[in-house]
Backbone as numpy.savetxt, mean C-alpha at the origin, in Angstrom:
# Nx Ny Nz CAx CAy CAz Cx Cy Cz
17.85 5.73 -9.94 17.22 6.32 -11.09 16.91 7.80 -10.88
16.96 7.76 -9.52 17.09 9.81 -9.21 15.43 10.11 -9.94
14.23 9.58 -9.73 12.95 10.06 -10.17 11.92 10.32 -9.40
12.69 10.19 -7.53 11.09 10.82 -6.79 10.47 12.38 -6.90
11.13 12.89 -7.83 10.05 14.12 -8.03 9.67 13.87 -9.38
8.96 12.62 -10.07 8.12 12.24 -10.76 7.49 11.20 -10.62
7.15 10.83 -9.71 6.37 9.82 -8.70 5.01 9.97 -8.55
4.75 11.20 -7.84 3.65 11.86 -8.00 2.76 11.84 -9.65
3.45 12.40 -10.46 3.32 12.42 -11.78 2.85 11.18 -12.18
3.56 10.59 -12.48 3.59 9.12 -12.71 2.35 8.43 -12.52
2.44 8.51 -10.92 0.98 7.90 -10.57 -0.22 8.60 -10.87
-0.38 9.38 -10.92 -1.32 9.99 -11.23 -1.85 10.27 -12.70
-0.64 10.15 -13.88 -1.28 9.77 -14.96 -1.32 8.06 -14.99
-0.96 6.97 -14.01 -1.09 6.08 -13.90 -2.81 5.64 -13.84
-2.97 6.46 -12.69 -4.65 6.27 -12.07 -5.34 6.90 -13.07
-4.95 8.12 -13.77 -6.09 8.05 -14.92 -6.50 7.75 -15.95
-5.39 7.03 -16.32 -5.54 6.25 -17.41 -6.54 4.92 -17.22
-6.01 4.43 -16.01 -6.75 3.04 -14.87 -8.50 3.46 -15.09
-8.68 4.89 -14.44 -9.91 5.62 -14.38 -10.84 5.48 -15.76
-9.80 6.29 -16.90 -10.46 6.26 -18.10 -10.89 4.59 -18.44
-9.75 3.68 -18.27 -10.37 2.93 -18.64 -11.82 2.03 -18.24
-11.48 2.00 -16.84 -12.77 1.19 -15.71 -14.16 2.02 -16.20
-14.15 3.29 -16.50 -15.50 3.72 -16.85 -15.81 3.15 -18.34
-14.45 2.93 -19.41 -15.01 2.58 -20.62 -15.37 1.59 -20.31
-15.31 0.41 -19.35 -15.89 -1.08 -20.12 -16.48 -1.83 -18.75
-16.81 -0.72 -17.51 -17.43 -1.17 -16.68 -16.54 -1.68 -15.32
-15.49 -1.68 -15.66 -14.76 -2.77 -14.61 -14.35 -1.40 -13.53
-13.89 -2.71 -12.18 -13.14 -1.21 -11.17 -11.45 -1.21 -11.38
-11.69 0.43 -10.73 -10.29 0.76 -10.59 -9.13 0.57 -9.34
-8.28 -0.16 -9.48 -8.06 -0.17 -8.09 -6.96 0.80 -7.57
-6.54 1.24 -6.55 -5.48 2.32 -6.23 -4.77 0.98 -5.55
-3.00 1.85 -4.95 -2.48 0.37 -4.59 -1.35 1.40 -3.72
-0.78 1.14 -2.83 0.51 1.14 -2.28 1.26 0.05 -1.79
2.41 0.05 -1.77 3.51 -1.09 -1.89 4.64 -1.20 -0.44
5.08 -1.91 -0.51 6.50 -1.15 0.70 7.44 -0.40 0.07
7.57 0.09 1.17 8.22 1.43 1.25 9.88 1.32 0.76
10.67 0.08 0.82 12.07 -0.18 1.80 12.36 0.95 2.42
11.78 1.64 3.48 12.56 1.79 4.52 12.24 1.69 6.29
10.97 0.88 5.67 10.59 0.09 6.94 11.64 -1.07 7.58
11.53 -0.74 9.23 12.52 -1.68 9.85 11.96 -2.28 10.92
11.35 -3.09 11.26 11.05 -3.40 12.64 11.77 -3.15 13.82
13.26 -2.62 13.42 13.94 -2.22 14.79 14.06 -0.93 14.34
13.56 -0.45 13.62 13.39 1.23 13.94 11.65 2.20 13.62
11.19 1.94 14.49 9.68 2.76 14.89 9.85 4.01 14.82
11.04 4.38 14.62 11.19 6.07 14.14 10.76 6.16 12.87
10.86 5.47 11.92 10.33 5.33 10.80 8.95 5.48 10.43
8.21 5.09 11.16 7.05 4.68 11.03 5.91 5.56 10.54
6.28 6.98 11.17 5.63 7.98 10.71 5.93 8.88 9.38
7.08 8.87 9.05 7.34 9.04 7.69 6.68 7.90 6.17
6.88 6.92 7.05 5.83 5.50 6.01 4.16 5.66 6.14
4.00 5.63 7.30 2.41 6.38 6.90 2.14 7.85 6.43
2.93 8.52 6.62 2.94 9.80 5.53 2.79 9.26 4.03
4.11 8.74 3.88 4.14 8.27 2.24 2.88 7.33 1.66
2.38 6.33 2.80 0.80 5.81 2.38 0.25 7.01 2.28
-0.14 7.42 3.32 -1.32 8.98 3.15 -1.40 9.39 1.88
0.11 9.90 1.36 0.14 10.57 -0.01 -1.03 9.46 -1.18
-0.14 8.42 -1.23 -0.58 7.82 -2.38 -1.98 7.16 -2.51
-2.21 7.44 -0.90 -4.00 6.85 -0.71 -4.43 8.18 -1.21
-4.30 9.08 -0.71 -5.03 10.59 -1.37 -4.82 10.39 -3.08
-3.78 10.38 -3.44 -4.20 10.33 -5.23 -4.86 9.15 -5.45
-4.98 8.27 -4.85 -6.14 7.65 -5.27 -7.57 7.50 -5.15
-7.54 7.97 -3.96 -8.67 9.06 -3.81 -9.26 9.84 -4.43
-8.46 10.65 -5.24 -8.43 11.56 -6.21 -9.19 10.90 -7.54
-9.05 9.94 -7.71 -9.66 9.15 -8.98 -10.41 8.07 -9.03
-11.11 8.22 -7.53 -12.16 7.20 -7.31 -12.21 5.53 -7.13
-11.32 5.45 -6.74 -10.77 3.91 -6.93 -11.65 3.24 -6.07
-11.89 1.94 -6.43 -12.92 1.02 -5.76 -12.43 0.33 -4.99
-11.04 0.16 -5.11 -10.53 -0.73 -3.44 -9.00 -0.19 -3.79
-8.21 -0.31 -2.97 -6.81 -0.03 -2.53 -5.83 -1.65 -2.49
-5.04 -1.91 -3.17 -4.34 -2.69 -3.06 -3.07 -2.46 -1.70
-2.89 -2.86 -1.08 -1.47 -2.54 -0.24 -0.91 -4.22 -0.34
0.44 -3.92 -1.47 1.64 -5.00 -1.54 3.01 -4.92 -1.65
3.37 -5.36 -1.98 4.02 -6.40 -1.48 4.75 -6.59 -0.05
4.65 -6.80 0.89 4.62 -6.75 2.27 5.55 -8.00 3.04
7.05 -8.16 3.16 7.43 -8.40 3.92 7.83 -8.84 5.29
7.23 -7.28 5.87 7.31 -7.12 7.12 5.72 -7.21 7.51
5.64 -8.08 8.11 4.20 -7.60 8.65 4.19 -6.31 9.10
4.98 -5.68 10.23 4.83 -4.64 10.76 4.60 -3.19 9.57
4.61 -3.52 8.99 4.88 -2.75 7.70 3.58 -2.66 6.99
3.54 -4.22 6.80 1.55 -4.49 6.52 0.13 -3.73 7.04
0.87 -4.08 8.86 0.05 -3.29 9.20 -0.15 -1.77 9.33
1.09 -0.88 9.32 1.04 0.42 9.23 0.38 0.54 7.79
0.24 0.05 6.49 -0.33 0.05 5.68 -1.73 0.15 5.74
-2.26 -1.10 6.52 -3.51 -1.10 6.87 -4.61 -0.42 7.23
-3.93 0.67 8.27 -4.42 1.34 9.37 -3.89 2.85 8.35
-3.13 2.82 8.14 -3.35 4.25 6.87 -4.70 4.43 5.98
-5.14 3.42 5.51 -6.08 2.78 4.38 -7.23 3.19 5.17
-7.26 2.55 6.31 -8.39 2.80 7.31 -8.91 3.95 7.83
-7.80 4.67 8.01 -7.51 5.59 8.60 -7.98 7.06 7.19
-7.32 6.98 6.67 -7.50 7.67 4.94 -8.03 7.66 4.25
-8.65 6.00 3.81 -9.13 5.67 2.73 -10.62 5.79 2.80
-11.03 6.67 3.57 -12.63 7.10 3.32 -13.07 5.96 3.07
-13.65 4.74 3.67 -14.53 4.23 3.69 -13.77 2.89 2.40
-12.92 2.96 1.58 -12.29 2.25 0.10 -12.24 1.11 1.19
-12.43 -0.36 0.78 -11.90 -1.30 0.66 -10.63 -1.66 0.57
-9.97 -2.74 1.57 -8.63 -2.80 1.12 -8.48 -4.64 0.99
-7.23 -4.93 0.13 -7.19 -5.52 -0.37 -5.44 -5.70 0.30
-4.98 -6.95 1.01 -3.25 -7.20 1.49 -2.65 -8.01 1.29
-1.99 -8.22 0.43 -0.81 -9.32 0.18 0.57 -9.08 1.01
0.63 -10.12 1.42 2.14 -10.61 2.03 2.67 -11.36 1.40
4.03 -11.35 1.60 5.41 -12.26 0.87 5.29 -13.03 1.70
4.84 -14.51 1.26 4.96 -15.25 2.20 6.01 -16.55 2.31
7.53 -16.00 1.36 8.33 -17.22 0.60 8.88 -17.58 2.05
9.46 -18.28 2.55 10.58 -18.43 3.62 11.78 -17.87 3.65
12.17 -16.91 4.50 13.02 -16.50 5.07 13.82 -16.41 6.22
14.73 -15.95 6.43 15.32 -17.02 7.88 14.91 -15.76 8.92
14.57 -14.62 8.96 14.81 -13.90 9.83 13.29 -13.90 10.78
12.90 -13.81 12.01 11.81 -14.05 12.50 10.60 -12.96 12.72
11.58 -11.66 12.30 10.61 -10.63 12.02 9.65 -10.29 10.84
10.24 -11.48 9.91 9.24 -11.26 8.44 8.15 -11.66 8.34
7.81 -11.42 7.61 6.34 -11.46 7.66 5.89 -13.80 7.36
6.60 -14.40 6.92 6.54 -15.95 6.98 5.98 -16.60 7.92
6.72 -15.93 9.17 6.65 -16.03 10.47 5.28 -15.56 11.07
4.66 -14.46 10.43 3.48 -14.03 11.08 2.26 -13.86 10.38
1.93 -14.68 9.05 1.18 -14.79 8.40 -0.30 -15.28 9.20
-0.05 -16.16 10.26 -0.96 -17.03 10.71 -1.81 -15.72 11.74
-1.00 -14.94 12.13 -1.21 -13.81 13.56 -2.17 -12.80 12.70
-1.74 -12.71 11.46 -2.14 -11.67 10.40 -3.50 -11.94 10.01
-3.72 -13.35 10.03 -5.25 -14.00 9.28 -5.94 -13.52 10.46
-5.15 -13.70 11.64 -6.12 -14.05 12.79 -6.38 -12.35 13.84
-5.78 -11.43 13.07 -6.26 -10.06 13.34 -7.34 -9.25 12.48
């Protein structure tokens, strides 16, 4: 679709619209980041370019006050957790909120496989 230089944009009249509304009728706003696809568990070179791209989108939500941070849809655990620790790391104090894909898949690096390791961190 050729639109990451309206991404930024996007979200951000996304969140304020979210904003405008949570103040009209009381409710919260939540901010959210997603996976990336280009997380790999066999490539950790990656890794710092994906918490960059969290950073970004935790900061615009930041930007508009959001009451907790969604981070989904999550695959890879390893992925989950660089999510996590961005949030933590960034998210000034925000609440976070993590969903994993937890359908069955055959490969042993997905996240199916490590749901149980995930509760238990």
């Amino acid at each position: 679709m050729n639109m990451e230089d309206k991404l930024e944009l996007i979200n951000r009249e996304a969140l304020r619209l979210g904003r405008e509304v949570a103040d009209e009728t009381g409710t919260l706003l939540a901010g959210n980041i997603c996976n990336t696809n280009i997380y790999h568990p066999d490539s950790p070179e990656r890794n710092e370019q994906i918490t960059a791209m969290f950073k970004e989108a935790i900061e615009w939500s930041l930007d508009y006050n959001v009451d907790y941070i969604i981070g989904e849809t999550y695959t890879y655990l390893g992925e989950a957790m660089l999510a996590l620790q961005a949030i933590k790391k960034y998210g000034k104090g925000v609440p976070a909120v993590m969903m994993l894909a937890s359908y069955p898949i055959t490969t042993k690096k997905r996240t199916s496989h490590h749901v149980r390791r995930c509760a238990a961190d």
